[in-house]
C-alpha positions in Angstrom: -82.6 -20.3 45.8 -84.4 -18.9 42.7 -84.0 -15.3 44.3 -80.5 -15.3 44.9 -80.2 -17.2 41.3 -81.7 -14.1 39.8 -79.7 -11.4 42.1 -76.7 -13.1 41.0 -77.6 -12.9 37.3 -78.6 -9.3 37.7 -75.1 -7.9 39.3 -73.2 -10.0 36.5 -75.7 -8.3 33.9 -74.7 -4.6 35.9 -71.5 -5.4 36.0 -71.3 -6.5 32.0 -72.5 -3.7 30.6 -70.4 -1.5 32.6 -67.5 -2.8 31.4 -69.3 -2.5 28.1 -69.8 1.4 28.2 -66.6 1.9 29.5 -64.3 0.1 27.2 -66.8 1.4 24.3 -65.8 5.2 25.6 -62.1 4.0 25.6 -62.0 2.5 22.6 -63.5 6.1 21.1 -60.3 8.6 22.8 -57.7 5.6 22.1 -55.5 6.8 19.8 -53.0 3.8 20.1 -51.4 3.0 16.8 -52.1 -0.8 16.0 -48.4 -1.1 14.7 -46.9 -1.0 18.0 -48.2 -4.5 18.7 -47.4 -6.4 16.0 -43.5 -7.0 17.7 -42.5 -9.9 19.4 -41.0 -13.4 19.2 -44.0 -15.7 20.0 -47.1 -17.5 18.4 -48.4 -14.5 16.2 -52.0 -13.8 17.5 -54.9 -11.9 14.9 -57.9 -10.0 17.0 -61.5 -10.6 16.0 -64.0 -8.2 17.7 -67.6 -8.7 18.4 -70.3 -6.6 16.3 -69.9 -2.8 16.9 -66.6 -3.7 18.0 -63.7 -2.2 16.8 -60.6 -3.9 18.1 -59.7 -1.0 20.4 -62.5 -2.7 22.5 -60.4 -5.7 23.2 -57.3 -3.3 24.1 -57.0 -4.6 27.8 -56.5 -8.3 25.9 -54.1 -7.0 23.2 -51.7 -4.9 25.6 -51.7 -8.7 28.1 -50.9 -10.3 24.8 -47.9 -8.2 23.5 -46.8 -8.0 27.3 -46.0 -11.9 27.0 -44.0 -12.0 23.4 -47.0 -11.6 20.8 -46.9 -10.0 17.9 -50.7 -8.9 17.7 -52.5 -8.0 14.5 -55.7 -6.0 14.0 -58.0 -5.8 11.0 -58.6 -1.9 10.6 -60.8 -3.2 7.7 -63.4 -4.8 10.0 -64.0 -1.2 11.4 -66.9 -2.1 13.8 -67.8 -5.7 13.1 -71.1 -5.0 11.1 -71.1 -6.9 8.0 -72.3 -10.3 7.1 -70.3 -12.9 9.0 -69.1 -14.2 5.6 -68.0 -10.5 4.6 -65.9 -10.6 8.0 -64.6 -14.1 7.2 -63.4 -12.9 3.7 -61.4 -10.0 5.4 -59.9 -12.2 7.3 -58.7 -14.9 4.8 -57.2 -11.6 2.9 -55.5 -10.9 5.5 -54.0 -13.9 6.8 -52.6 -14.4 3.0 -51.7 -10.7 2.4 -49.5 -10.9 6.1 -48.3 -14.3 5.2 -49.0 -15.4 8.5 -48.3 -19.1 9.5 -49.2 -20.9 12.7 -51.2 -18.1 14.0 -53.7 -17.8 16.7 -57.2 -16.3 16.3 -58.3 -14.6 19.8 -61.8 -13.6 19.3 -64.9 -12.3 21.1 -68.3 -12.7 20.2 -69.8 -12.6 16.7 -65.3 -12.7 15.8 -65.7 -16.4 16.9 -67.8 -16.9 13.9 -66.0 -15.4 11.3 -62.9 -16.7 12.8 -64.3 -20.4 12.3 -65.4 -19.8 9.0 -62.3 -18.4 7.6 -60.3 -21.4 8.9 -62.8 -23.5 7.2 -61.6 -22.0 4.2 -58.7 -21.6 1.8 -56.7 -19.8 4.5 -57.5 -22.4 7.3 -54.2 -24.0 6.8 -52.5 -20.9 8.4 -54.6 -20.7 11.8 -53.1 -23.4 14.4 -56.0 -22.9 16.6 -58.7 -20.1 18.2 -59.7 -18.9 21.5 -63.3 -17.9 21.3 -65.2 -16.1 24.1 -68.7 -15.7 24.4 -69.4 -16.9 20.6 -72.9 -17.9 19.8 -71.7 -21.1 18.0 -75.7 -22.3 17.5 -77.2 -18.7 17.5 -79.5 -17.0 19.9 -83.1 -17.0 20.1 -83.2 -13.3 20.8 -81.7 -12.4 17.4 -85.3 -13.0 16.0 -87.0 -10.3 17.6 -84.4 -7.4 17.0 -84.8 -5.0 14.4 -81.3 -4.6 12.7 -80.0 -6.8 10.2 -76.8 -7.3 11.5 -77.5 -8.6 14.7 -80.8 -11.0 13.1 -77.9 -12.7 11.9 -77.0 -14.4 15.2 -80.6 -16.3 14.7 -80.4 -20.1 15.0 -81.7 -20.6 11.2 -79.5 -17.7 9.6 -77.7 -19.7 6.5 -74.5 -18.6 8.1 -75.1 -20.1 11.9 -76.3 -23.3 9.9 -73.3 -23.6 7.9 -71.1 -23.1 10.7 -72.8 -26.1 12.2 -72.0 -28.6 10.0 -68.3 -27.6 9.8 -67.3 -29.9 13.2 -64.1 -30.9 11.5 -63.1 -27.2 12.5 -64.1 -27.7 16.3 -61.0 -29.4 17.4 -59.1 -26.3 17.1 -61.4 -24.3 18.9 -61.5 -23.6 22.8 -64.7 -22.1 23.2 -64.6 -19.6 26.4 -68.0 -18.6 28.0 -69.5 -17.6 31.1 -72.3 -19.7 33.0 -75.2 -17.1 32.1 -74.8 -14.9 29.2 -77.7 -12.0 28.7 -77.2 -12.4 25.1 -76.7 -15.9 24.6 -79.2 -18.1 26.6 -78.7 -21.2 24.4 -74.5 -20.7 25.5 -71.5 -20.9 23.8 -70.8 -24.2 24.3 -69.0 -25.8 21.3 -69.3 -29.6 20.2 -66.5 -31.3 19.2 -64.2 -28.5 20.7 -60.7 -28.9 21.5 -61.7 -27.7 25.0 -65.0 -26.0 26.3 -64.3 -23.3 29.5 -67.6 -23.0 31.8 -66.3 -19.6 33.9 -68.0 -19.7 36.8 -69.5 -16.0 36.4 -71.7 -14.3 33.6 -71.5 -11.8 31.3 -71.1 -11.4 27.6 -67.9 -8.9 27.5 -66.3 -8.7 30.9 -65.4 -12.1 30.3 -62.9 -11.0 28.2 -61.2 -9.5 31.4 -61.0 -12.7 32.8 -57.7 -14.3 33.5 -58.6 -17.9 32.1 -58.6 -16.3 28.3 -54.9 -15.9 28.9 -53.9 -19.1 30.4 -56.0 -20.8 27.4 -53.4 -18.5 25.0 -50.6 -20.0 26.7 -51.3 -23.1 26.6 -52.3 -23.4 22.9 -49.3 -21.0 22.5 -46.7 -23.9 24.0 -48.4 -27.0 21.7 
């Protein structure tokens, strides 16, 4: 049982970081303008990438999105998703104000969950209705302690930002917090307490998750409350 445990974590670890490297490559020939999303007459949707992300990674999410009504927004100013999480945050409050957006959905992957909570923790919050978050490291990951670069030592369980997070539960319940059952870069999970709804996919991964159908119908649904 162990054995096929392990061969079953291996081709979802092949099979993530495929769909890594190719929607990385994409996302460096897209030339798509950002504008031509933004139309639509549903729930207004804002993208938050993962780190060295821009949101041309999410593309295959975005086009879905728009396909179904959504006007979908971008932050060019994130560029790739490297700053602190409370830089991120900040860029997104200024947006959200600048846009004048009301009753908007946050659809975010990764390290996006976190600034996406933060910012509707703050003075901003009061225009996010709710956020789908996929594959966020809500309570850190133990790896982040051994990796060199500063911006992914930030996902560590005692960085001031991932302990701040924590102690904002009142944000939780508009949260649906989308993860795999074995992510290669968050072993602890994504698993969110106090969530509006935790999704266990039964597969793994850390970014081909995004691909699956479930993030949709979780849209959907928090688009029709």
């Amino acid at each position: 049982m162990g054995v096929i445990r392990a061969l079953r974590r291996a081709g979802w670890w092949i099979a993530d970081y495929a769909y890594a490297v190719y929607w990385q490559l994409r996302a460096a020939v897209d030339r798509r303008d950002a504008g031509s999303f933004v139309t639509g007459s549903q729930v207004p949707i804002v993208i938050l990438p993962g780190v060295y992300e821009t949101w041309r990674f999410m593309q295959p999410l975005i086009t879905a999105l728009h396909a179904r009504g959504h006007p979908v927004h971008v932050l060019d100013s994130l560029r790739h998703n490297r700053q602190p999480v409370v830089e991120s945050a900040q860029l997104m409050t200024e947006f959200l104000e600048a846009a004048q957006l009301t009753d908007a959905l946050i659809v975010a992957h990764s390290k996006g969950g976190l600034a996406g909570k933060m910012a509707m923790a703050g003075p901003a919050g009061f225009r996010v209705r709710a956020m789908v978050a996929v594959a966020t490291p809500f309570g850190g990951s133990r790896y982040a302690r051994m990796l060199p670069v500063r911006s992914l030592r930030a996902f560590s369980p005692s960085d001031p930002s991932i302990m701040q997070l924590a102690h904002r539960r009142d944000v939780n319940e508009r949260i649906v917090s989308i993860y795999g059952e074995f992510d290669p870069h968050i072993p602890e999970g994504s698993e969110l307490g106090g969530a509006m709804k935790n999704v266990r996919l039964e597969t793994g991964g850390h970014f081909r998750v995004l691909a699956n159908p479930r993030v949709l119908a979780e849209v959907a649904a928090l688009s029709e409350r």
